[in-house]
KEDO-649211 format. One record per residue (C-alpha): residue number from 1; x, y, z; residue in three letters. Coordinates in Angstrom, 2 decimals. Layout:
KEDO-649211
[node NUM, [X, Y, Z], ala] ...
This chain:
KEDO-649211
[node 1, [1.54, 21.41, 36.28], unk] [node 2, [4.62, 20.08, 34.22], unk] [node 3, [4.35, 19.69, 30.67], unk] [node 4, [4.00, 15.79, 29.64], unk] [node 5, [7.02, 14.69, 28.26], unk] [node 6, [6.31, 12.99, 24.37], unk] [node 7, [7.17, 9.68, 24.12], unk] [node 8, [10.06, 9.54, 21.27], unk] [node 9, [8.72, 6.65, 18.46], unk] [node 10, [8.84, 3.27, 18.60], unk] [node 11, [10.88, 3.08, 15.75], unk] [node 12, [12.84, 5.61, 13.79], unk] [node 13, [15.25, 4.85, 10.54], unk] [node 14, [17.18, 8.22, 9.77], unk] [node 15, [19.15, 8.46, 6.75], unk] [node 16, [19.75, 4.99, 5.39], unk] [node 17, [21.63, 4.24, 2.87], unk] [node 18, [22.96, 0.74, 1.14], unk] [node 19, [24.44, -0.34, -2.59], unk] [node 20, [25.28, -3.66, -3.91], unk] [node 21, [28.50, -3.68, -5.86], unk] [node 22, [28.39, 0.03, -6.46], unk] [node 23, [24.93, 0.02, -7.49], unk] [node 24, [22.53, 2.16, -5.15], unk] [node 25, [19.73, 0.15, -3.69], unk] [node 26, [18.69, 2.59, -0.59], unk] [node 27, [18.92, 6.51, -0.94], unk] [node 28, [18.33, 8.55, 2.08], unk] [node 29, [15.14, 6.67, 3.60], unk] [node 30, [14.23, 8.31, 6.84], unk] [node 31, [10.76, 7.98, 8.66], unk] [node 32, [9.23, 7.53, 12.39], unk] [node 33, [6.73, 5.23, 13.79], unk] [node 34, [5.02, 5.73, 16.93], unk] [node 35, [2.78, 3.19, 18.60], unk] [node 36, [0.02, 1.74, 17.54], unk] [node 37, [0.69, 3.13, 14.31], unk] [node 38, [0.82, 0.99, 11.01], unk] [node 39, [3.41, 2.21, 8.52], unk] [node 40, [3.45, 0.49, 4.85], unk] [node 41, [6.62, 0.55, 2.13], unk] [node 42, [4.59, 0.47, -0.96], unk] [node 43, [6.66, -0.26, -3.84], unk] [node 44, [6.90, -2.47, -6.69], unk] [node 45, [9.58, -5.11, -6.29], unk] [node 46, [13.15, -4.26, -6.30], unk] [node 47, [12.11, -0.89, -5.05], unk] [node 48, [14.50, -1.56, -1.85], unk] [node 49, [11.44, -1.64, 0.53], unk] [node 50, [12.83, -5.09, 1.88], unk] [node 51, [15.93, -4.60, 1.98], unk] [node 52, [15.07, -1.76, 4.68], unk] [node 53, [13.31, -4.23, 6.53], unk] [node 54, [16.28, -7.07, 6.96], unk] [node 55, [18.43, -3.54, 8.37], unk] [node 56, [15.66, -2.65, 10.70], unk] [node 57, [15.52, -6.28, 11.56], unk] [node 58, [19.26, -6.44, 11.98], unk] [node 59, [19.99, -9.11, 9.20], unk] [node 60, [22.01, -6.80, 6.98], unk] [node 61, [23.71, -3.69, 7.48], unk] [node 62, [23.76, 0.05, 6.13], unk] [node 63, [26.19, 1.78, 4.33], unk] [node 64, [25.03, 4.95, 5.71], unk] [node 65, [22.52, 5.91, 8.60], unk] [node 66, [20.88, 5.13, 11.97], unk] [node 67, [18.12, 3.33, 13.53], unk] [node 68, [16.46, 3.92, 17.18], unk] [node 69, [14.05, 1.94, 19.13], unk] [node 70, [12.12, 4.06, 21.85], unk] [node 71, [14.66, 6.43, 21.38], unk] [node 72, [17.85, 4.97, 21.86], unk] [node 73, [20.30, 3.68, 19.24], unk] [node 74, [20.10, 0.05, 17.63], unk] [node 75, [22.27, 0.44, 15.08], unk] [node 76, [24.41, 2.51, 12.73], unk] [node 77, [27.70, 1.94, 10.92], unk] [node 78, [29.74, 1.15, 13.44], unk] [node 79, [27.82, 0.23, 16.18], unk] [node 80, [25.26, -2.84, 16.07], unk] [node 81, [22.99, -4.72, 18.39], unk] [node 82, [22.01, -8.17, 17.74], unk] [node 83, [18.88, -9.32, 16.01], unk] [node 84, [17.31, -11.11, 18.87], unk] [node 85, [18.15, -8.11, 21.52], unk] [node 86, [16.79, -5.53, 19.47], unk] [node 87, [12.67, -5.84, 20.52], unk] [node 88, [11.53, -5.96, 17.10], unk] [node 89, [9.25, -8.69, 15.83], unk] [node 90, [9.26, -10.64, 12.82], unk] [node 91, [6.50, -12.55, 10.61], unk] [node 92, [6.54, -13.44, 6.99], unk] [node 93, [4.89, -14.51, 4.61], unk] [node 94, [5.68, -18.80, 4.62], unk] [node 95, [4.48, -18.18, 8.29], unk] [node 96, [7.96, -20.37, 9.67], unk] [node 97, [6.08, -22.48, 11.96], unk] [node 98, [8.14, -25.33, 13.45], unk] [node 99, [6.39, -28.30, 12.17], unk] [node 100, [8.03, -30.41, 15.10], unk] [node 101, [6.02, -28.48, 17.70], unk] [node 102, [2.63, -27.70, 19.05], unk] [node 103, [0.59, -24.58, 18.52], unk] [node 104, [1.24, -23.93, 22.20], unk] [node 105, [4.91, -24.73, 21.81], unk] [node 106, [5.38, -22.81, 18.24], unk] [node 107, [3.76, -19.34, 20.13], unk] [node 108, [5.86, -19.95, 23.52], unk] [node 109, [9.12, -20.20, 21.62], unk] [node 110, [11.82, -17.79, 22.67], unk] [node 111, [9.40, -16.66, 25.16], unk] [node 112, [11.17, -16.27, 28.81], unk] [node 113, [9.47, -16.66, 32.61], unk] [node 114, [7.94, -19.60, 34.56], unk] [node 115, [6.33, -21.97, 32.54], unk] [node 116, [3.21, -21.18, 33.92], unk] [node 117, [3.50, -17.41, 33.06], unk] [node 118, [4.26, -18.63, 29.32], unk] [node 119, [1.23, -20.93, 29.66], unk] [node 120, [-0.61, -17.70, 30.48], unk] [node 121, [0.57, -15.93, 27.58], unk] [node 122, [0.20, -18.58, 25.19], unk] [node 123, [-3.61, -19.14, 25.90], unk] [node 124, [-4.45, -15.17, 26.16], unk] [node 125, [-3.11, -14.59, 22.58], unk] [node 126, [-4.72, -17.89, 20.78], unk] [node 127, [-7.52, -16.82, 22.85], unk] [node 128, [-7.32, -13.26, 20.98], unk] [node 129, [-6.87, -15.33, 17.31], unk] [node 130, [-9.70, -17.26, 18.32], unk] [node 131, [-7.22, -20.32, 18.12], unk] [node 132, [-7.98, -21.50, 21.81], unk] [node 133, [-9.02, -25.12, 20.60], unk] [node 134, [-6.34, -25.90, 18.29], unk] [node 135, [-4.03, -25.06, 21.48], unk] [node 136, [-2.22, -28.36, 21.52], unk] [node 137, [-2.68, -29.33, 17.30], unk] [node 138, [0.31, -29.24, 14.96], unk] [node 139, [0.74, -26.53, 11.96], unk] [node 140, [0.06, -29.61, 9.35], unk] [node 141, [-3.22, -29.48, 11.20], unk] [node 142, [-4.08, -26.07, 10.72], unk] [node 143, [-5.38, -24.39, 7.60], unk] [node 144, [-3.68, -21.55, 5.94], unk] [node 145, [-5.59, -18.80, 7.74], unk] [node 146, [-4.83, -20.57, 10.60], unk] [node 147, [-1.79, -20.69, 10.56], unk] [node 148, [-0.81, -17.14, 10.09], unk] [node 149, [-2.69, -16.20, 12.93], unk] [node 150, [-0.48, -18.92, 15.08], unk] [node 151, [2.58, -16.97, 13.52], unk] [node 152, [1.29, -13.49, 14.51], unk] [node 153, [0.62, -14.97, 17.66], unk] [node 154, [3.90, -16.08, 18.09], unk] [node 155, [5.03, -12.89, 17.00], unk] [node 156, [2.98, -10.86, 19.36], unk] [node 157, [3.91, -12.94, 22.74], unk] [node 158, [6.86, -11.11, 23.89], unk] [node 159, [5.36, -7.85, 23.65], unk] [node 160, [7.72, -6.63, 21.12], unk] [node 161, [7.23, -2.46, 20.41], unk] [node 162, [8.12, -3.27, 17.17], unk] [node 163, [6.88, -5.90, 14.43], unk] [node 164, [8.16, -6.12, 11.34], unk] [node 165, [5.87, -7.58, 8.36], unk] [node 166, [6.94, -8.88, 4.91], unk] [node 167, [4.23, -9.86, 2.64], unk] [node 168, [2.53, -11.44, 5.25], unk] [node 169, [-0.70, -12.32, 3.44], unk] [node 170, [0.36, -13.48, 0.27], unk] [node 171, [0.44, -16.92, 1.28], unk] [node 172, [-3.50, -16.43, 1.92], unk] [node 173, [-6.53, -17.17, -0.66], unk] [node 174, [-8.21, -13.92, -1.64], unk] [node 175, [-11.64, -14.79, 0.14], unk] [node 176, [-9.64, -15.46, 3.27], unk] [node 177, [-6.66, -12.35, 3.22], unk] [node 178, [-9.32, -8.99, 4.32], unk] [node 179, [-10.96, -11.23, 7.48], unk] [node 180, [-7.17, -12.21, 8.19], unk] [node 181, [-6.05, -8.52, 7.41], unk] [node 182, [-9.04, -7.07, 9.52], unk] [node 183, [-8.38, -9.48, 12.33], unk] [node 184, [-4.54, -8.79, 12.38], unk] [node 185, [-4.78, -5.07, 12.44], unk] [node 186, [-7.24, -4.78, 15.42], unk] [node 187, [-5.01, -6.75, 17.23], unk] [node 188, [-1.81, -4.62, 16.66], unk] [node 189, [-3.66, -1.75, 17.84], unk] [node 190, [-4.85, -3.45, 20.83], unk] [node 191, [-0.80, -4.29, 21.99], unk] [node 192, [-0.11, -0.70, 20.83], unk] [node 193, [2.80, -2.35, 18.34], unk] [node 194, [4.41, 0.08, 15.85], unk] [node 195, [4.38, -1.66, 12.76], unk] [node 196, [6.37, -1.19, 9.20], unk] [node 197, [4.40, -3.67, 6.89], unk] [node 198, [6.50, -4.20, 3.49], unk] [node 199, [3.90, -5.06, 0.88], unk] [node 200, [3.64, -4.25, -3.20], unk] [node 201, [-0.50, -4.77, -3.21], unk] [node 202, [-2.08, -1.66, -2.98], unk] [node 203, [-4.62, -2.40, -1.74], unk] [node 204, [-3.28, -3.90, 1.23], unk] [node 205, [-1.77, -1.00, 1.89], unk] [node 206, [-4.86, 0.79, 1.82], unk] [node 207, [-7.00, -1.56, 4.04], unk] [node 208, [-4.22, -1.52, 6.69], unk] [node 209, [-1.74, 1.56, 6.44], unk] [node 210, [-2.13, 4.50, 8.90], unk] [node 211, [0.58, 5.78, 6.64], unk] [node 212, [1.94, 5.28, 3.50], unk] [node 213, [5.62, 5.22, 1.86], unk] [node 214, [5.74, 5.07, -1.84], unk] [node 215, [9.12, 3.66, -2.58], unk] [node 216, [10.65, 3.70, -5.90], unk] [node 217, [14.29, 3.07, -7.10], unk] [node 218, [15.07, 3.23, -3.54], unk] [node 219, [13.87, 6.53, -2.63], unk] [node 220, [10.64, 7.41, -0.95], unk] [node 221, [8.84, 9.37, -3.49], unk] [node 222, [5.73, 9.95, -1.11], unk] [node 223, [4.74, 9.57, 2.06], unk] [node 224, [1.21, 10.39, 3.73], unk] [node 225, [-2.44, 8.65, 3.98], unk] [node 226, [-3.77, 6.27, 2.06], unk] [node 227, [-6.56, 8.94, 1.08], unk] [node 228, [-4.21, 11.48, 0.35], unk] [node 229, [-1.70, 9.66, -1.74], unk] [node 230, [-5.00, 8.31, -4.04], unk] [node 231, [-6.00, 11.93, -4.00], unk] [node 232, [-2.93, 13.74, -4.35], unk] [node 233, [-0.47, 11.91, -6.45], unk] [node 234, [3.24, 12.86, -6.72], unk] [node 235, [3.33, 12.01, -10.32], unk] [node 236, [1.81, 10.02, -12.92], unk] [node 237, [3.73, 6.97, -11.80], unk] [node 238, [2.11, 6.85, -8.24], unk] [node 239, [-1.37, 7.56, -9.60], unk] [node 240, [-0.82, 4.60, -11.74], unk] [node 241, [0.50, 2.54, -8.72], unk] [node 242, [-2.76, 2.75, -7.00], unk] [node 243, [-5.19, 2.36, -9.78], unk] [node 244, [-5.98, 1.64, -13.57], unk] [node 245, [-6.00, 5.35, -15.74], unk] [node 246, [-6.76, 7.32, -18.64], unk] [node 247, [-3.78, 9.40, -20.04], unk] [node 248, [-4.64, 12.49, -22.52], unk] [node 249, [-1.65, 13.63, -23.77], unk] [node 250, [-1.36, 17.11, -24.96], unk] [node 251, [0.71, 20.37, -25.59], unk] [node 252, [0.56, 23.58, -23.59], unk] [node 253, [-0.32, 26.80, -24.94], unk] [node 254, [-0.65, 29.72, -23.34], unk] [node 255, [-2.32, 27.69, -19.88], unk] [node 256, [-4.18, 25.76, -21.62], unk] [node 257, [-4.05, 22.29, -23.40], unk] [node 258, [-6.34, 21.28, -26.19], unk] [node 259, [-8.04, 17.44, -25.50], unk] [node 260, [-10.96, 15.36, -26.94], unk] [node 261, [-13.03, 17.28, -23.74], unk] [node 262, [-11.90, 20.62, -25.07], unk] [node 263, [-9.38, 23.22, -23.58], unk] [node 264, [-7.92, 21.85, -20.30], unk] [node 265, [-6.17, 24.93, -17.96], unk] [node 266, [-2.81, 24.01, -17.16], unk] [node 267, [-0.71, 26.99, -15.22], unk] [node 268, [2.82, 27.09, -14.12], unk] [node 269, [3.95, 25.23, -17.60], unk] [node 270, [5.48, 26.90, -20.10], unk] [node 271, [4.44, 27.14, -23.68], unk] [node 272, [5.23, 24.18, -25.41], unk] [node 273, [5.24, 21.84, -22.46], unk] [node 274, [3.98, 18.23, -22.83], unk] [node 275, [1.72, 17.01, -20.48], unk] [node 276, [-0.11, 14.07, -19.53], unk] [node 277, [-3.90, 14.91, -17.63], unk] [node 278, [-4.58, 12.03, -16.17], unk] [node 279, [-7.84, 10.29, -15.32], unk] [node 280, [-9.05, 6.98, -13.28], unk] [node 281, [-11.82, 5.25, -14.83], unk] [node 282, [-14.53, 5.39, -12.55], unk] [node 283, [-14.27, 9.25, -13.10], unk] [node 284, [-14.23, 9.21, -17.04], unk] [node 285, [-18.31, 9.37, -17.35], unk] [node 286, [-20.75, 8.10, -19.87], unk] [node 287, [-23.41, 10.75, -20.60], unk] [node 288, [-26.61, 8.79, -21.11], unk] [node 289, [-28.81, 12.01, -20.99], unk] [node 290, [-26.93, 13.78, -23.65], unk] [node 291, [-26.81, 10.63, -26.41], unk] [node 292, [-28.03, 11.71, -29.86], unk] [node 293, [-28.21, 15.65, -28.62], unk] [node 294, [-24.23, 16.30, -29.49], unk] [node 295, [-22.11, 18.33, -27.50], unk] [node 296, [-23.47, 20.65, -24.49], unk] [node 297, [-20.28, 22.01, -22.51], unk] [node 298, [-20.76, 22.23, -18.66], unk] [node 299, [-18.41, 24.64, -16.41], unk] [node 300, [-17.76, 21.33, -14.47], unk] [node 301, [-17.26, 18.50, -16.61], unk] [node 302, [-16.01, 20.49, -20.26], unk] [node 303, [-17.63, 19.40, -23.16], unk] [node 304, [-18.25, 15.74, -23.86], unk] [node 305, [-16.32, 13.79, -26.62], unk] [node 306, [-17.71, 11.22, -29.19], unk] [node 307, [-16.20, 7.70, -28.61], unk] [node 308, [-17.12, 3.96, -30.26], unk] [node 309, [-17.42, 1.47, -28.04], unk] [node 310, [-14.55, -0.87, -28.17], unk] [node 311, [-15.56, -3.83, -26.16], unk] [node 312, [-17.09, -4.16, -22.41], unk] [node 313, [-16.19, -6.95, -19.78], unk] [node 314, [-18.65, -7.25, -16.59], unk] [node 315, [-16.06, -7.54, -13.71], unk] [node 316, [-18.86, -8.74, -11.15], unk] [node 317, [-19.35, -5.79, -8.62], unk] [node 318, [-19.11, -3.12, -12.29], unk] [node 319, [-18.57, -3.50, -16.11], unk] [node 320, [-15.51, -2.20, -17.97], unk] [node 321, [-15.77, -0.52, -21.45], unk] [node 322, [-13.52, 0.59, -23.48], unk] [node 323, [-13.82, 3.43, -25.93], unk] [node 324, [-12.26, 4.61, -28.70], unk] [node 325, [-12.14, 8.52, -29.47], unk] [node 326, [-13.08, 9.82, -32.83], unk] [node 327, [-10.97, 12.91, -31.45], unk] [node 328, [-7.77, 10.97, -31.89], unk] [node 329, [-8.09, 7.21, -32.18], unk] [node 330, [-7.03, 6.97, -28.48], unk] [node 331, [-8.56, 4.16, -26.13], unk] [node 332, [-9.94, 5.08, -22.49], unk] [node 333, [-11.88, 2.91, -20.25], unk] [node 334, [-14.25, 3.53, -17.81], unk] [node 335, [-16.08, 1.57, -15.33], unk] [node 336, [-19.71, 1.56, -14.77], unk] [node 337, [-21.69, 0.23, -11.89], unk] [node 338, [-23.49, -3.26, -12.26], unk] [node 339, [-24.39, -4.76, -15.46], unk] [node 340, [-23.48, -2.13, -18.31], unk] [node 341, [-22.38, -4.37, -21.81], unk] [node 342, [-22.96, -2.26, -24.35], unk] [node 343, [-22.35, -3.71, -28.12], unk] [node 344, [-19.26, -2.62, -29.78], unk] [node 345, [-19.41, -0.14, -32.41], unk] [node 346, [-22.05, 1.53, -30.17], unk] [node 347, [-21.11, 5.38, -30.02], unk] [node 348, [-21.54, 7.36, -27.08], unk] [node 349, [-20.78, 10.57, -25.50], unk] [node 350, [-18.33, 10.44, -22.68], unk] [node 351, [-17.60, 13.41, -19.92], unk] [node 352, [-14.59, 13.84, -17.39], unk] [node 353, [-14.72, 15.02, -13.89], unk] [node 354, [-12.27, 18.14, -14.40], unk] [node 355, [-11.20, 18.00, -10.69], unk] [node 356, [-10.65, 14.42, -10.72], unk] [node 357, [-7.89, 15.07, -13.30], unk] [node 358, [-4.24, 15.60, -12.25], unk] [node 359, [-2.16, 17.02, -14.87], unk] [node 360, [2.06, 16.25, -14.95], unk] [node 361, [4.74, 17.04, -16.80], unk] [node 362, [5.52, 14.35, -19.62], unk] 
């Protein structure tokens, strides 16, 4: 029986790279996506993540680098094939619905066929976005949610193998953006669309990304799943991308570095090395069993450190307190479950989960 041949991806960027006026804006980004696959640049802004996405969409051009769809070649420096001819989708985040025109009209544009075959196609995706009713409405008519659905529909109707997504829930209220989010992403999969999703909220990232670029000053610095970039950080820098933390600062000497939660062992640093061991909140712990009995080290947790409380804020779904160390001075926070306001001044005895901790060079 012959071997099955692998598909090649949907889309593949090898190599790019781009300046404005001398300045380096893109440095070597290369990655694949195959289909039904959503890939997310993650990146704060100016990081260069759109500026890959107008090249992949054709609207600007690379200094340096190539771009395939389904294997063959869309684009490099010298050779270039129009926006419109190159498959890929596009859908933003002002939606760019033609005001002029009908739902219907807005989702058949640039569609080709009889009309009857675009009629078809028309009423199976609003159908899909649950939009079936507001067929022949106007976008004034629509809400915001709305809306964006019309514009992924319109995206979606000419079965392009790639889309290309820029911020396209910003526009949205909060209550509204993870039904919208949840809604889009079962759909992609459905059509079996390769997607590269440009966002800076990490948490979209997270509730949509198969996989995950972490873009900064133009490089990718990681790349990987959601759970393993939380899990795994490159550096301090992407930890602190994804989530509020504690940083303990400290010296090393001879593996280990002294911290309010005693000795910390740090390998593969010299002597002398500074260091940062750093900590998200939910895992810095308040020890409610051990207040008023003083310090009781644990193999797992180290042993616990005095802190004041500073102040605590209830957040709705958990309270925030922070504390500061009679170690040092330093403030950490932590987050606690529910309804947790203690009074400041309050001391307390906090613990750390020791391999929740990721320790990096200063």
């Amino acid at each position: 029986m012959p071997d099955r041949q692998i598909p090649p991806p949907r889309l593949e960027v090898h190599a790019l790279e781009r300046q404005f006026d001398g300045v380096p804006v893109l440095q070597d980004v290369s990655f694949a996506i195959p289909a039904g696959q959503v890939t997310c640049l993650l990146g704060p802004s100016g990081c260069g993540k759109s500026t890959t996405l107008r090249i992949v969409a054709g609207v600007d051009m690379q200094d340096r680098g190539k771009i395939f769809v389904d294997g063959n070649l869309v684009c490099d420096t010298v050779f270039r094939i129009p926006p419109e001819r190159r498959a890929i989708g596009l859908m933003f985040q002002d939606f760019a619905l033609f005001p002029h025109l009908s739902v219907a009209d807005n989702v058949a544009f640039g569609l080709s066929g009889t009309g009857a075959q675009k009629r078809a196609r028309v009423e199976t995706l609003l159908k899909r976005v649950h939009l079936s009713r507001h067929i022949d409405s106007f976008p004034h008519e629509l809400s915001g949610g709305e809306q964006q659905r019309v514009a992924l529909a319109r995206a979606l109707a000419p079965k392009p193998g790639v889309l290309l997504m820029d911020e396209p829930f910003s526009g949205l209220d909060e209550r509204l953006r993870d039904d919208i989010r949840d809604e889009t992403l079962a759909l992609l999969k459905e059509e079996g669309t390769a997607v590269l999703l440009v966002t800076h909220d990490p948490h979209e990232a997270m509730r949509m990304a198969d996989e995950i670029l972490l873009m900064r000053d133009g490089k990718i610095v990681q790349r990987g799943a959601p759970y393993n970039l939380y899990n795994a950080p490159v550096d301090r820098a992407a930890a602190a991308f994804f989530s509020d933390i504690n940083v303990l600062k400290g010296a090393v000497q001879g593996a280990l570095t002294k911290t309010p939660f005693g000795d910390f062992l740090t390998p593969g640093h010299p002597d002398g090395t500074q260091v940062d061991i750093v900590i998200r909140p939910q895992h810095l712990k308040i020890d409610f069993d051990r207040a008023g009995r003083g310090p009781n080290p644990t193999v797992q947790d180290g042993a616990p450190a005095r802190a004041i409380v500073e102040r605590a804020r209830f957040m709705g779904r958990e309270s925030l307190v922070e504390f500061r160390m009679e170690f040092d001075g330093q403030i950490l926070r932590t987050s606690v479950p529910n309804v947790f306001l203690p009074k400041p001044g309050t001391a307390m005895w906090l613990m750390i989960r020791r391999d929740r901790c990721f320790v990096f060079p200063s």
